[in-house]
N, C-alpha and C positions, 0 to 999 in steps of 0.2 A: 595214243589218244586216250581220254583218262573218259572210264566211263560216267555218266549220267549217273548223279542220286539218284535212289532211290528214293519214294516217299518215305519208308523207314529209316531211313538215316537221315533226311532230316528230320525226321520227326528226334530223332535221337541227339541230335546235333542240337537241334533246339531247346531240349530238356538240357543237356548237360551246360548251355550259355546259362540258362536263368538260377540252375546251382552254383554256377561259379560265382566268387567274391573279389577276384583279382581285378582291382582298378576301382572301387567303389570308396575310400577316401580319395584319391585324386578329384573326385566328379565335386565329392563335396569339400573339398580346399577349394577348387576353384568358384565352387557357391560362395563360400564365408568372403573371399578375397574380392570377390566382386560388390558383397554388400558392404562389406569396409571401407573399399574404391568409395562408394556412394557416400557412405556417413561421414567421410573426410570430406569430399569434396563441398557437401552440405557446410559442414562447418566452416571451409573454407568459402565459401558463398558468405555465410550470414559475417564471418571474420572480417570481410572487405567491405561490406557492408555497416560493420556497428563502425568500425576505422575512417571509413567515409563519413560515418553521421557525426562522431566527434570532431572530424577537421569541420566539417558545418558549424557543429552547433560553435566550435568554440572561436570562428569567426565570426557568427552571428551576433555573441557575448561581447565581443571586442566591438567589435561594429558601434550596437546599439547603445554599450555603456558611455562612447567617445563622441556617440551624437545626442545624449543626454545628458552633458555636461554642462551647466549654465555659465560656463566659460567658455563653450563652442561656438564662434562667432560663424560659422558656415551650418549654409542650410543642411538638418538632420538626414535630410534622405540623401543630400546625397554624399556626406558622409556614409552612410551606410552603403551605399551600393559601390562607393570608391575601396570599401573593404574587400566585398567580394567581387569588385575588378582584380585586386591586386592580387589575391589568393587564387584565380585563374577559376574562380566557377561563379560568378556573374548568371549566370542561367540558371542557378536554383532558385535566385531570388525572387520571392513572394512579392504581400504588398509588406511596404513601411508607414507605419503611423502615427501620428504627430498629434501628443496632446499636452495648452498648458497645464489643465483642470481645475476644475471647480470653478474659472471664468480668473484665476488669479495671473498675474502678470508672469508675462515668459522666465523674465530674472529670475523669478522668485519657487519655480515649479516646472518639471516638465518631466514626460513620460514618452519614449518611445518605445514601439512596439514590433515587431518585424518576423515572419517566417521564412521558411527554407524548403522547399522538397525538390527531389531527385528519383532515378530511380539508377540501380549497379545491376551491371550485368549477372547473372549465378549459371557460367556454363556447366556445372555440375548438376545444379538442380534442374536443367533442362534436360537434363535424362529422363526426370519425373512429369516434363510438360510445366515447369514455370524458370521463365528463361531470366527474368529478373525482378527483382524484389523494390519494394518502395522504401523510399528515406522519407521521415518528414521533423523537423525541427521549429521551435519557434521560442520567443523569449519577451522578457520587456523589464528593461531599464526606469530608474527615476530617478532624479535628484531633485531632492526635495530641501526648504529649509522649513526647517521647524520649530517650532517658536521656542525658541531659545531662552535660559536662561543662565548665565555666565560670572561666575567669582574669577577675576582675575587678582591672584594673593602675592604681591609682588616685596623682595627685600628691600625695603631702603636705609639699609643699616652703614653703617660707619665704612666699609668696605669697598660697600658701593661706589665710593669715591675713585679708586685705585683703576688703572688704566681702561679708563674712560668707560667702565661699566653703564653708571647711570645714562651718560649721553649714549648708548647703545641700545641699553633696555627703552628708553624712551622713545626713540626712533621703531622698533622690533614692534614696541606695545601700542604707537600709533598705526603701525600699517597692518596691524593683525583686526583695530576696531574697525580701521577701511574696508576690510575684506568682509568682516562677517556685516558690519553695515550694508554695503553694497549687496550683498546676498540674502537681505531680512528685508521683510515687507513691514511697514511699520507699523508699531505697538505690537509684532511680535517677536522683538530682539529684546532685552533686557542683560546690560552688564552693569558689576558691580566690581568695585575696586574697591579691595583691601591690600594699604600699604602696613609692613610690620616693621618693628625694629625689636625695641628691647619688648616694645610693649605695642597695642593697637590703641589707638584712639580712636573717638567716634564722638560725633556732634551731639550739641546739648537736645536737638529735637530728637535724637536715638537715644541717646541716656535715659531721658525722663519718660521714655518707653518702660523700663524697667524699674524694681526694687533697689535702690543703691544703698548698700550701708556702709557710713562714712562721709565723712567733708571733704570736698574740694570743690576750691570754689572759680576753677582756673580751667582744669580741663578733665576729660572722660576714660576711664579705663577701669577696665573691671580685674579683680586679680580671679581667675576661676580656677577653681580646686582639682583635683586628678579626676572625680568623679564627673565634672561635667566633660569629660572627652573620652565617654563613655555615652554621649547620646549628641545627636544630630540640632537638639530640640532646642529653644532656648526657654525660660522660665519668666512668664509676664504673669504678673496679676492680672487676677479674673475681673471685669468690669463689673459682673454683677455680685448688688449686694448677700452680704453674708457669705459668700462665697470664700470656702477656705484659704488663709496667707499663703504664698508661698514664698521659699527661702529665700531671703535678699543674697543678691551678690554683693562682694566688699568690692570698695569702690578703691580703685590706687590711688595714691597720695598725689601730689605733686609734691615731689622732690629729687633732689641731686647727692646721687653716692658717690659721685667720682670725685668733681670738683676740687683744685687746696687752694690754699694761699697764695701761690705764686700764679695760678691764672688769674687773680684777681689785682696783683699789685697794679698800682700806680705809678710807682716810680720813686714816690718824695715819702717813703716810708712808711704811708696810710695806703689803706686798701681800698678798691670800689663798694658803692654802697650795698653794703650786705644787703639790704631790703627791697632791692629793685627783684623782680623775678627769677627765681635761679635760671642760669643759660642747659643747662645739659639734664634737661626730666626726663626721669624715668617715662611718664607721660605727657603729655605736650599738649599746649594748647596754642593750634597754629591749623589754619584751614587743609594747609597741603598736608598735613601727617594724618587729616582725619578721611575715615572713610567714604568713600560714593557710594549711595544706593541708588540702583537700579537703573540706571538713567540709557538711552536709547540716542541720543541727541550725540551725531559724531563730534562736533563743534565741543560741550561739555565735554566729553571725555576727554577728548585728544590736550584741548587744553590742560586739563588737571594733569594728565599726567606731566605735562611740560612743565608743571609748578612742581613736581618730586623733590623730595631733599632728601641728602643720605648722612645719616648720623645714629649713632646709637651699637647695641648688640643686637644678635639675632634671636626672633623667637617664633620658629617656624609654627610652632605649636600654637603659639595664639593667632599668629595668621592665617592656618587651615579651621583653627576654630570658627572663626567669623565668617572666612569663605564658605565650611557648611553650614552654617548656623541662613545665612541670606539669602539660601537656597531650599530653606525648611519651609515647609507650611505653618509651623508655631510662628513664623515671623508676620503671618498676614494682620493680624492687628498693630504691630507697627507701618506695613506700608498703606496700612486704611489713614492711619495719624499723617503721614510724610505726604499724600495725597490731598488733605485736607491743610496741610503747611504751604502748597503748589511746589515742593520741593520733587517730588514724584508724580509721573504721569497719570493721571487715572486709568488711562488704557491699562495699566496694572493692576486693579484695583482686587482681582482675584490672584495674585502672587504675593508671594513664592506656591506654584501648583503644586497639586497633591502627588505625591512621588508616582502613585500607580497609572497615573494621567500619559494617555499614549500618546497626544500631543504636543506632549513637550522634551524640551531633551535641556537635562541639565549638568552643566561642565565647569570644572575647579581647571582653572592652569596656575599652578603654582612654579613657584619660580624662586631659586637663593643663591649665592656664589658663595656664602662658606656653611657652619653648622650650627646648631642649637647653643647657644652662648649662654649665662646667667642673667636671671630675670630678676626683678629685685622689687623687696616689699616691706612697709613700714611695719613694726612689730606691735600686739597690743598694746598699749601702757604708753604709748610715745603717737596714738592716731586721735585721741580728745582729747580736750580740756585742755586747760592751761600751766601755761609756762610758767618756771619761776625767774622769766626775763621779761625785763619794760625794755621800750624804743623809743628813745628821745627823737621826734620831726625834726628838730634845727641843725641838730650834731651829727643825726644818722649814724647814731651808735645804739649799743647794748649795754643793760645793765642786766648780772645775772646777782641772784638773791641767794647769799649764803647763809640757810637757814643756823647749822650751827651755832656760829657766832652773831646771826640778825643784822649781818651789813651785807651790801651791796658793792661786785667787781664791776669798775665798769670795761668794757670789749678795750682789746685792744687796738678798735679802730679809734678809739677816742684819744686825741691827743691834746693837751691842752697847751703847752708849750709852744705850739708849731715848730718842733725840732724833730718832728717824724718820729719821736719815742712816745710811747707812756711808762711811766714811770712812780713809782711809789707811793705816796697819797693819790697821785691822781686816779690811781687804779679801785678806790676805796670811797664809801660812804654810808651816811647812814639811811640814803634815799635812792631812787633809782635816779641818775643823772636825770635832770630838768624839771624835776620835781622840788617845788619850795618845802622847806622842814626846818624854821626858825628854830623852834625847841629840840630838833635833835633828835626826832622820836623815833623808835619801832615801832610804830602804831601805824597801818596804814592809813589809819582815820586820819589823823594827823596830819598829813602830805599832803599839799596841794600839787597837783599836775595839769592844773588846766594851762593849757598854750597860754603861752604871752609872750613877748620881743623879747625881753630876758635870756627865759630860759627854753623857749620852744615847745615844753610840756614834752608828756611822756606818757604810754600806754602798756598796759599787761597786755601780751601775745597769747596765741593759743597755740598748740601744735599745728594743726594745718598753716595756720600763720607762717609759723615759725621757719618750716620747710618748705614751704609754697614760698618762700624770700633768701633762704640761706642755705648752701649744700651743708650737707651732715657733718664733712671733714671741717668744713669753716666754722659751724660753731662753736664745734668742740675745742678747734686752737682758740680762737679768736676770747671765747668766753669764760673757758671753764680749766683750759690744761695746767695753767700756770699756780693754780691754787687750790682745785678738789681733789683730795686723795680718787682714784681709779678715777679718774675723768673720760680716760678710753673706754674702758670697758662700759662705763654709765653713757657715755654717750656718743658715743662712736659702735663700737662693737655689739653693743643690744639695744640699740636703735633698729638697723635693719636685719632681714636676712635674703635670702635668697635661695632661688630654686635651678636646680645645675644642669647639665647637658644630659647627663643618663635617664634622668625621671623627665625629661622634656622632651628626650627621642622617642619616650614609650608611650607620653600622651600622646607625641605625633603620631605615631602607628595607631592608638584606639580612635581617634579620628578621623584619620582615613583609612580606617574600618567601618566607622561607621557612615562617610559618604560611602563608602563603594557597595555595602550592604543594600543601601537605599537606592543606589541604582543610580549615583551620580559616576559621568565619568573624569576620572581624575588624568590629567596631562600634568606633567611634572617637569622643568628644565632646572639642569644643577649648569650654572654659567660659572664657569671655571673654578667649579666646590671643589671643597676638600677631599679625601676619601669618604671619610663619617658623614658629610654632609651630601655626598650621593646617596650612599648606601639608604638614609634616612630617604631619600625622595625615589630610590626603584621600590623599598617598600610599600610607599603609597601609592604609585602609581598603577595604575588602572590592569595595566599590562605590563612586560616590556618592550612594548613597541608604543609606547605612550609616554615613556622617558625618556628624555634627550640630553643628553653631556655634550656642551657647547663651549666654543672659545670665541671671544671677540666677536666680529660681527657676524658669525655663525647665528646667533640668538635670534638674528632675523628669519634666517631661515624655518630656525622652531618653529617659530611663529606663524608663518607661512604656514607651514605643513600644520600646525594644528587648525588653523583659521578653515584648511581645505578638509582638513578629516571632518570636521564638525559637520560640515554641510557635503558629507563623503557622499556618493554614489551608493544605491544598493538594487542588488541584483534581486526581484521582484518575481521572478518566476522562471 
C-alpha cells in the first residue's frame, strides 16, 4: 500500500509541473489547427455562397434580357419566372416589372426589371452563431430603339449582275428596312440610300445644295480630292452675306471612257447617232443610280431599291463618302432645302444630329462584292469652251476643223454615197457640213448655217456638249484618227485620267476613320468580295464582329443580324 503525500511533496510535485516545458507546442498546434479549421471553413461558407449568387444573378440576366426583347410575343413576367422554374430556384424570385416608358408604345420601348434573394446555409460559420448568410441580386434589361439615323451604301456596279447578286441584295435590303421599320416609331427612323458605282450621283435638288465647278447639264457627281476623305464634313456656302467663299467642288463630266465603234455599229456600215446621250457615264443621269435622302416611308424605300441597276466599276470610296457625309451635321442646311422641296419629312428638320447627341444612334452598313476599281475624270483643257467640231441636225454627223490647212473632216458617220463608206472628197471641205459657203471662204463670217431643208444647218459644240453625246474612243476614231498627226494622244489619251485602286483603298480607310472617330457605327458586308476587297471593308468596319463575308443568300442573313444589333438589347444595371 503506497503511502499518502505528503503536503510537501506535493507542494514539490507541483512546483516541478509548472517548470516543465514538455508538451507546450502540442497545446498550441492544436490552437493554430483549430483557428485554421475555422478561417477555411468561413471561406468555404462565403465560396458557396458568392457561386450561389452568380448562378442567380446570371439567370436573372438571362431571364430579364429574353423578356425585354420587342420580339417577345409572351407575357415578360412570365418569361422570367419560367427561367427560374427551369434553373430549379423559383423561390428566390422577387417581384418582376414591367415598363414601356415615357407612355411610348410597347414595340417601340420596354424595360424590365426583377430581383432575387436567398439565403445558404454557412455550417462553418455556425461555430461563430450565424448559421447562414443572405444572397440578394437584382438587374434591369431594355431595349430600346433609338432614333436612328441609317446610310445604307450599297454596290451597284457591273458585277452586281453576276449570279444573281442584285436580285439578292434587293430582297436582303428590303427586309432589313422591314425590320428596323417595324421597330421605329415614326419620325424617329431616318434611312438613306447610297447606291455607288464608278461614281455617286445625286439629284439636282442635292447638287445645287453646293458650290459646283464645271458644266454638266445632264447629271450630278462631284470628283472629291484626297483631302476631303479626311473629314466627315461636307463644304456649303454660308447663306449669309459677305460671308467667306468656300472651295467649289469640280463637278464630273458626263462622259463615256469605255465605249468604241463596234457598240455602236448599225450594221449597213454607218454607226448610231453619236449625239444621242452616251449609254455608259461615268455619271448618270437616271433616277435609280441617284441617291435617297433620309426618307422613313417603308413603301419609298423598299420600292427604290427594287428600281437598282448594276453597271459600272466600283468606288467604295465615294460611296462611304456620301454615306458619312448624310450622317454629318454640316448636312443640316441641305435637309432644311429637301424639306421645303416636300422631298424630306420635316419630322427631320433638326438632321443629320449632332454627333455627341445621346439620342441618337448613327449606322453606315456598307456593302461591295468585289474591290475599289478606277474612277475616271475629264482633264483640264478638255472641261470648257469650245470644240473645233460643228454638228450638222439633218445628217447627224461631225465636222472637225483642221486648223493647219483651214478645212474641215467631216466624221466618218457621214456618208454621202449610201455605200456605207466615206470616202475622199467626201471626207473634206471648206465649211463644216450643212453650212452654205458660195464663195468658198475660211472666214467663219462667211458661212451660212442657219437650218433649212437643204442642208439641216450646223452648230459649233462645246466640250461638255461634246462628251455629254459622244464616248471619248468614238470621237477620236470617228473624227480625228484618219488625218491629225498624234490624234490618240490629243484625244484620246489626255483627254481623261483616272484615279486607281491603291489611293482609293487609302481614301477608303481616311473615311471610315473619320465615321468611326465620330462615333458612327460602321457594319460592313463583303458578298462574295475578293481578297483586297474584304480586307478594305474589315478595315472599316466598326469591329470585327461588325463584318460579315457572305455568299448568296447568306446576305440576308447580314442583314437580319445587323437590323437586330441596331435595336440590340443592353444590360442597364
Amino acid at each position: 500500500m503506497q503511502p499518502k503525500p505528503t503536503k510537501r511533496l506535493i507542494r514539490k510535485r507541483i512546483a516541478l509541473f509548472w517548470r516543465a516545458e514538455d508538451g507546450v507546442l502540442t497545446l498550441f498546434t492544436i490552437f493554430m489547427m483549430f483557428m485554421l479549421l475555422m478561417v477555411c471553413g468561413i471561406a468555404v461558407d462565403l465560396m458557396r455562397n458568392e457561386m450561389e449568387r452568380v448562378k442567380v444573378q446570371n439567370t436573372l440576366d438571362r431571364a430579364i434580357l429574353a423578356a425585354a426583347d420587342l420580339q417577345q410575343t409572351l407575357d415578360p413576367q412570365v418569361v422570367v419566372t419560367d427561367y427560374f422554374e427551369k434553373a430549379g430556384i423559383s423561390e428566390y424570385l422577387g417581384a418582376v416589372t414591367v415598363t414601356p416608358g415615357d407612355n411610348l408604345p410597347t414595340n417601340y420601348f420596354r424595360t424590365v426589371s426583377a430581383s432575387a434573394r436567398a439565403r445558404t446555409a454557412s455550417p462553418y460559420m455556425a461555430m461563430t452563431g450565424v448559421n447562414d448568410l443572405p444572397l440578394y441580386v437584382s438587374g434591369r434589361a431594355e431595349e430600346v430603339v433609338s432614333n436612328l439615323e441609317i446610310s445604307l451604301v450599297l454596290d451597284v456596279s457591273g458585277s452586281m449582275n453576276s449570279n444573281s447578286r442584285l436580285v439578292n441584295l434587293k430582297k436582303a435590303a428590303k427586309d432589313f428596312v422591314d425590320q428596323v421599320v417595324n421597330n421605329s416609331l415614326d419620325g424617329r427612323m431616318a434611312i438613306s440610300i447610297i447606291p455607288y458605282a464608278t461614281q455617286v450621283s445625286i439629284p439636282d435638288n442635292v447638287a445645287d445644295v453646293f458650290d459646283l465647278e464645271g458644266i454638266n447639264a445632264h447629271s450630278n457627281c462631284i470628283n472629291f480630292t484626297a483631302d476631303d476623305f479626311d473629314t466627315a464634313a461636307m463644304r456649303l456656302p454660308s447663306p449669309e452675306a459677305g460671308a467667306p467663299a468656300v472651295t467649289p467642288y469640280e463637278r464630273t463630266m458626263h462622259f463615256d471612257p469605255w465605249t468604241y465603234r463596234s457598240a455602236l455599229s448599225q450594221g449597213d456600215g454607218r454607226y448610231a447617232n453619236p449625239h444621242a446621250l452616251v449609254s455608259r457615264p461615268v455619271c448618270e443621269a437616271n433616277d435609280a443610280r441617284e441617291i435617297l435622302v433620309l426618307q422613313k416611308d417603308r413603301d419609298i424605300l423598299k420600292n427604290y431599291i427594287d428600281a437598282l441597276t448594276a453597271r459600272g466599276n466600283t468606288s467604295i470610296d465615294i460611296g462611304m463618302k456620301w454615306g458619312t457625309a448624310l450622317l454629318d451635321p454640316s448636312l443640316q442646311p441641305l435637309v432644311d432645302d429637301l424639306i421645303t422641296d416636300n422631298t424630306v419629312s420635316a419630322q427631320f428638320d433638326a438632321r443629320p444630329a449632332p454627333y455627341d447627341s445621346d439620342e441618337y444612334l448613327k449606322v453606315i452598313v456598307l456593302m461591295t462584292d468585289g474591290e475599289n476599281t478606277s474612277q475616271y475624270y475629264i482633264e483640264e483643257g478638255y472641261r470648257a469652251g469650245q470644240t473645233d467640231i460643228w454638228w450638222n441636225t439633218r445628217e447627224q454627223t461631225y465636222s472637225a476643223y483642221d486648223a493647219e490647212n483651214q478645212r474641215f473632216y467631216y466624221s466618218r458617220h457621214f456618208d454621202t454615197d449610201g455605200d456605207g463608206n466615206v470616202q475622199g472628197n467626201d471626207r473634206w471641205g471648206r465649211a463644216p457640213y450643212g453650212c452654205d459657203n458660195p464663195s468658198n471662204s475660211r472666214n467663219r463670217d462667211d458661212w451660212n448655217c442657219e437650218p433649212d431643208a437643204a442642208n439641216g444647218g450646223a452648230y459649233n459644240i462645246s466640250f461638255p456638249g461634246l462628251w455629254a453625246h459622244t464616248p471619248i474612243r468614238e470621237n477620236y476614231y470617228q473624227n480625228y484618227s484618219d488625218w491629225q498627226s498624234g490624234a490618240a494622244n490629243r484625244w484620246y489619251y489626255n483627254v481623261f485620267d483616272s484615279v486607281g485602286s491603291t489611293t482609293k483603298n487609302t481614301r477608303t480607310d481616311d473615311i471610315c476613320d473619320q465615321a468611326k472617330e465620330a462615333g458612327v457605327v460602321v457594319f460592313t458586308i463583303g458578298f462574295e468580295a475578293p481578297e483586297n476587297g474584304q480586307t478594305v471593308l474589315k478595315n472599316c468596319a466598326s469591329s470585327a464582329s461588325h463584318y460579315f463575308d457572305v455568299d448568296g443568300l447568306e446576305i440576308a442573313d447580314a442583314f437580319t443580324a445587323i437590323a437586330h444589333e441596331i435595336t440590340q438589347l443592353r444590360l442597364t444595371q
